[in-house]
C-alpha positions as CSV (number, residue, x, y, z in Angstrom):
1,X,90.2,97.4,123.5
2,X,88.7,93.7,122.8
3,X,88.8,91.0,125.5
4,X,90.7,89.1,122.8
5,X,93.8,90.2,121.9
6,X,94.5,91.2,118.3
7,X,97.8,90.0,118.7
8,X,96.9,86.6,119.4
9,X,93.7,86.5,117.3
10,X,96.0,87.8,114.7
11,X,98.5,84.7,114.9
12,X,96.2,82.1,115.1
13,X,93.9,83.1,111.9
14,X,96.9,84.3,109.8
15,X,98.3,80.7,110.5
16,X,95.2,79.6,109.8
17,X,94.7,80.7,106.0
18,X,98.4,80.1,105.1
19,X,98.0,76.9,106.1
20,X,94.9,76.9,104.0
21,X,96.3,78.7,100.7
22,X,99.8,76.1,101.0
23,X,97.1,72.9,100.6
24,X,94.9,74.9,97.5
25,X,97.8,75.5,95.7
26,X,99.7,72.2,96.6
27,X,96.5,70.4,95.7
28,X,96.4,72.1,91.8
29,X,96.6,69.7,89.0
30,X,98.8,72.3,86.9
31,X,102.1,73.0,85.8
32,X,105.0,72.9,88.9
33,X,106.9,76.2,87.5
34,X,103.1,78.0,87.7
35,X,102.3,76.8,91.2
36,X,105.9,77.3,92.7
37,X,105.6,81.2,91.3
38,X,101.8,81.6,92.8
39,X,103.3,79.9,95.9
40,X,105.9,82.5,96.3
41,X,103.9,85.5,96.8
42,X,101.5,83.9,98.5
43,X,104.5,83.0,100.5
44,X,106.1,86.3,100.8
45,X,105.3,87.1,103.7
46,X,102.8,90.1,104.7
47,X,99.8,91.1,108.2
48,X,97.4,89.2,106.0
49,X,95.1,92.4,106.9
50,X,92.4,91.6,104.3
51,X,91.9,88.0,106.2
52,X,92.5,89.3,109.8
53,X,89.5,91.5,109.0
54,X,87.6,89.3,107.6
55,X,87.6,86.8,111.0
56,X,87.0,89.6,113.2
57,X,84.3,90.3,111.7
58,X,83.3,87.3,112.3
59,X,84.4,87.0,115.9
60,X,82.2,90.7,116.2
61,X,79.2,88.3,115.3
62,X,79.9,86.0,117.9
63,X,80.4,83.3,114.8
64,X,83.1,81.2,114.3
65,X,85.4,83.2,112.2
66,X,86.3,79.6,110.5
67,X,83.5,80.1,108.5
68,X,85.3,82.6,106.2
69,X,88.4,80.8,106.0
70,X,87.3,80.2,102.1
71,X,86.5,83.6,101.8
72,X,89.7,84.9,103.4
73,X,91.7,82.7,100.9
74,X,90.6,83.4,97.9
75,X,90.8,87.3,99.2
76,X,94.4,86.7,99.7
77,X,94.8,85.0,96.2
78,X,92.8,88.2,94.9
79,X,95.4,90.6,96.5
80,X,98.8,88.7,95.9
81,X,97.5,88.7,92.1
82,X,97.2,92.4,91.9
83,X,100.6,92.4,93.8
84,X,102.4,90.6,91.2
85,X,101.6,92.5,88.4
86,X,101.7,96.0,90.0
87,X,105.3,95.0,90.5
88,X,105.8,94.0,86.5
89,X,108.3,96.3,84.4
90,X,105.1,97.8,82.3
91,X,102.8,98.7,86.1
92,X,105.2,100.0,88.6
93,X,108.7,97.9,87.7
94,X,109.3,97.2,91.3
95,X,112.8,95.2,91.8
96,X,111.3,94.1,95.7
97,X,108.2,93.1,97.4
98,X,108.0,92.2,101.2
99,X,112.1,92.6,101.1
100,X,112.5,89.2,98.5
101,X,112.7,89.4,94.6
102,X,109.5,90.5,93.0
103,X,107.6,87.5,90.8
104,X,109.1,88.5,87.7
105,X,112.7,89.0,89.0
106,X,112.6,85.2,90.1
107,X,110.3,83.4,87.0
108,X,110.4,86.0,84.9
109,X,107.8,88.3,83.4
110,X,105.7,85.6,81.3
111,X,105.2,83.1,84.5
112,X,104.4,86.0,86.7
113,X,102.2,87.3,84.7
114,X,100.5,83.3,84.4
115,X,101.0,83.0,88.4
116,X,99.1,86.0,88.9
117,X,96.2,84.9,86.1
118,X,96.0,81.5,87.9
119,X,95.5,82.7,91.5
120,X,93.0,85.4,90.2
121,X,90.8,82.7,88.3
122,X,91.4,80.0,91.1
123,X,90.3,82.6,93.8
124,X,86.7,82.1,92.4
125,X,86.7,78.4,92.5
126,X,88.2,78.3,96.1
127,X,85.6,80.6,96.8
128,X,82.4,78.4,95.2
129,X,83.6,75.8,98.2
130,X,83.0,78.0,101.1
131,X,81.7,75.5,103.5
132,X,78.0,76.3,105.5
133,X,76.8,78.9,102.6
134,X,73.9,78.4,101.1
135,X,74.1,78.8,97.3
136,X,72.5,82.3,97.6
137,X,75.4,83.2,99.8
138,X,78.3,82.2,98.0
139,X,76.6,84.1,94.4
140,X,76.5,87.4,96.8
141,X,80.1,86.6,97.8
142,X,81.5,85.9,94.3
143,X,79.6,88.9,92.3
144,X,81.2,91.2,95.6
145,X,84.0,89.9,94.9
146,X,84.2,90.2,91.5
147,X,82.9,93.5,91.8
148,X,85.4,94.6,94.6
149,X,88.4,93.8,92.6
150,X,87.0,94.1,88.9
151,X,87.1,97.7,87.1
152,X,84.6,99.1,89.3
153,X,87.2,98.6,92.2
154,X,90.7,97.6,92.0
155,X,91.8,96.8,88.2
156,X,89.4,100.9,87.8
157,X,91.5,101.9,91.0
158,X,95.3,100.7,89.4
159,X,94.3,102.4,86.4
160,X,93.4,105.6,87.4
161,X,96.4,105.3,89.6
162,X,98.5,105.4,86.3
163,X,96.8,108.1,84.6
164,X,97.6,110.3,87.3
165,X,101.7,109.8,87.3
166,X,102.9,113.3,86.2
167,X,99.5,115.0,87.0
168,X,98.4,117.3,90.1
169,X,95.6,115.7,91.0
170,X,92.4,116.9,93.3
171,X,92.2,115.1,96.5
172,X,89.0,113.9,95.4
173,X,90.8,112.5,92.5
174,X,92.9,110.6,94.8
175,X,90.7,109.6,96.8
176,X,88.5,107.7,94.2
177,X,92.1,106.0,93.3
178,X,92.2,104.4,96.9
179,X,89.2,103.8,97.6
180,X,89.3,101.5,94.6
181,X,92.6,100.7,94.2
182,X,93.0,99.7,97.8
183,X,89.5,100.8,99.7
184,X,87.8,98.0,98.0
185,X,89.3,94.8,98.9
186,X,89.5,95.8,102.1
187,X,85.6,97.0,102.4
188,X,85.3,93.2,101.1
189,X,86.6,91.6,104.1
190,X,83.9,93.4,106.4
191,X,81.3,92.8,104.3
192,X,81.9,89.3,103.0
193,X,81.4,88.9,106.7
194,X,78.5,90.1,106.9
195,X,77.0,88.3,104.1
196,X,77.8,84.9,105.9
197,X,76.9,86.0,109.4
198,X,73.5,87.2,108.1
199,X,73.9,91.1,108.8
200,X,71.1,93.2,109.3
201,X,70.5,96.3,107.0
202,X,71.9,98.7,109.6
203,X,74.3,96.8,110.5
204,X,75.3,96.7,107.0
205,X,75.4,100.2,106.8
206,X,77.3,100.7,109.9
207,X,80.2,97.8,108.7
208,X,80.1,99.7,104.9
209,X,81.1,103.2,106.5
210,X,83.6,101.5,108.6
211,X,85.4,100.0,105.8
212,X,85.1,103.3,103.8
213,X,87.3,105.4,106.4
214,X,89.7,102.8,107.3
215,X,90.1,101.9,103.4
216,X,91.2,105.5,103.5
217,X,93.2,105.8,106.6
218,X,95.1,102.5,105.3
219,X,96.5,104.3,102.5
220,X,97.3,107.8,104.0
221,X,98.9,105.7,105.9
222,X,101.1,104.2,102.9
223,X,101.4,107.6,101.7
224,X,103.1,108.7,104.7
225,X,105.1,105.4,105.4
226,X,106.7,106.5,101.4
227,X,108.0,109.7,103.2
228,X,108.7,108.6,107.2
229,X,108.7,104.4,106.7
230,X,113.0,102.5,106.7
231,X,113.5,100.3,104.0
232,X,114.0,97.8,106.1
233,X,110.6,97.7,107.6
234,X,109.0,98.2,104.2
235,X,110.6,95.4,102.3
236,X,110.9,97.9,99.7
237,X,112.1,101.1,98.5
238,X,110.5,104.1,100.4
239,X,110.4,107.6,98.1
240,X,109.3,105.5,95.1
241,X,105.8,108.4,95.2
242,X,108.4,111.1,94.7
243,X,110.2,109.3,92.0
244,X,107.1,108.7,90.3
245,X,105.6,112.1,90.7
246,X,102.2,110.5,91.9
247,X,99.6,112.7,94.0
248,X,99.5,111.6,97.7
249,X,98.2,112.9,100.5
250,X,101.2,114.4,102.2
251,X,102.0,116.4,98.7
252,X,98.4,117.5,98.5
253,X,98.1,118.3,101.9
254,X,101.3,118.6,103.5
255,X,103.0,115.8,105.7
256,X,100.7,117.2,108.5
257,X,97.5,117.9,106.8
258,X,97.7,113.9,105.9
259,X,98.5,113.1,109.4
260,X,95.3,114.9,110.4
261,X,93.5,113.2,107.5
262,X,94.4,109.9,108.7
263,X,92.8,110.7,112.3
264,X,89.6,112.0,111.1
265,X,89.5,108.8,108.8
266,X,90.1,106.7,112.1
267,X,87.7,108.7,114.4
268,X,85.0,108.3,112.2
269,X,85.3,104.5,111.5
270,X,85.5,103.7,114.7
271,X,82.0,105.8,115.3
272,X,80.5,104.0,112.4
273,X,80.8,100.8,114.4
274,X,78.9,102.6,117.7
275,X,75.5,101.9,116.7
276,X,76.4,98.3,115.2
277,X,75.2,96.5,117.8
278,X,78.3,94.1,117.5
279,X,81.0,92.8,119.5
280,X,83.3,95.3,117.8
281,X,86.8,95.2,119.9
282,X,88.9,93.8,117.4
283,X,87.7,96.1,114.8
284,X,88.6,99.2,116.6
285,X,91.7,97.4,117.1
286,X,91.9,96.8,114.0
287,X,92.0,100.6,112.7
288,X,94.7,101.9,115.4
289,X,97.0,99.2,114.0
290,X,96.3,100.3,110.4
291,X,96.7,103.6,111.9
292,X,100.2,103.6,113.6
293,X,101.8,100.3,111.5
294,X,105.1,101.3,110.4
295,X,105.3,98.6,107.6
């Protein structure tokens, strides 16, 4: 348990960046139906996880997790993109996100598709501005990023996610999906971190197994919320797995065997962050509430 509360650390930093992503997209020289649809989603509501993360890491630095506020933006823009065009009629064809109107069911599939283009590219420009980065830092930060949510992470994660509707797939083969698909943007927040707060090497490697298992334990945890979450907590449908005959962890392993997954995943992130030498409260606290969220 931190001396700082997550709950309030949460508030304040998640006000922070959407204060943040309203004046980068209210600032944009571009078309008014493009920025009202990248608005939206950024809008839509959401734990801002992926920034929360990114701060406490931060704060487990003792630096002022203002200093990633950049960084936690352009994340966000990075992760509402993906969002929007998961949710498309040709990715997943989802009708709700966060309980409103997908993108497309609002503009319409050609501005969604532009929305989501626009905050992917602008992500990289917000990024070049972090403020109190050396040059050096900010190239490690953008060829992470890149990397994190490129086809060696994210777009490589969504796509093997696809190949595997109608297959029985290994739970190594599932694994890869997530770690990618969702693992990776996640793993970004920690480490983006630690670029800017001038890690050490084992204190790298502590922070990168730490973001492995709770990458993980985040999506078991989706997994299960399909089968046990209310629609009205999710903001969307619940079952849609099923529907889709995709490979989770529950049908791989049985509702139980995931459960158990998900607490290995836990214990062991939380033990990566042991020999970190960091002020690490907020992480731990971090991975219960990925853990035992319910949305």
């Amino acid at each position: 348990m931190s001396a700082v509360s997550l709950e309030s650390f949460t508030k304040k930093y998640k006000e922070l960046v959407e204060i943040r992503l309203d004046e980068l997209v209210t600032g944009l020289q571009a078309p008014e139906q493009v920025k009202e649809a990248m608005s939206y989603s950024l809008k839509a509501g959401g734990k801002r996880i992926r920034p929360v993360l990114l701060f406490a890491t931060l704060h487990a630095f003792k630096k002022d997790p203002a200093l990633g506020l950049e960084a936690a933006a352009a994340l966000e823009m990075i992760h509402t993109y993906s969002l929007i065009h998961d949710d498309l009629p040709s990715m997943d064809n989802d009708d709700l996100r966060r309980g409103k109107p997908t993108n497309h069911k609002v503009y319409g599939e050609a501005t969604a598709i532009l929305a989501g283009d626009g905050l992917l590219t602008y992500s990289f420009e917000v990024l070049c501005g972090t403020k109190g980065a050396s040059p050096e830092k900010i190239i490690r930060l953008i060829s992470l990023l890149a990397k994190s949510a490129g086809p060696e992470g994210m777009v490589g994660g969504q796509a093997a996610d696809m190949e595997g509707e109608n297959k029985s797939l290994t739970v190594e083969e599932l694994q890869y999906i997530h770690k990618n698909k969702t693992g990776r943007l996640l793993a970004f927040s920690v480490m983006a971190a630690a670029i800017l707060a001038d890690a050490t090497e084992s204190q790298v490697r502590s922070l990168e197994d730490y973001a492995y298992h709770i990458g993980l334990a985040f999506q078991i945890q989706d997994d299960i919320l399909d089968i046990e979450g209310r629609e009205d907590k999710m903001g969307k449908r619940v079952g849609s797995d099923e529907s889709k005959f995709k490979s989770t962890y529950p049908s791989l392993l049985t509702l139980d065997g995931a459960k158990e997954k998900l607490k290995s995943h836990l214990i062991k992130g939380k033990s990566a962050l042991a020999s970190s030498d960091l002020d690490n409260g907020l992480l731990v606290d971090i991975a219960d509430m990925i853990a035992s969220r319910d949305h």
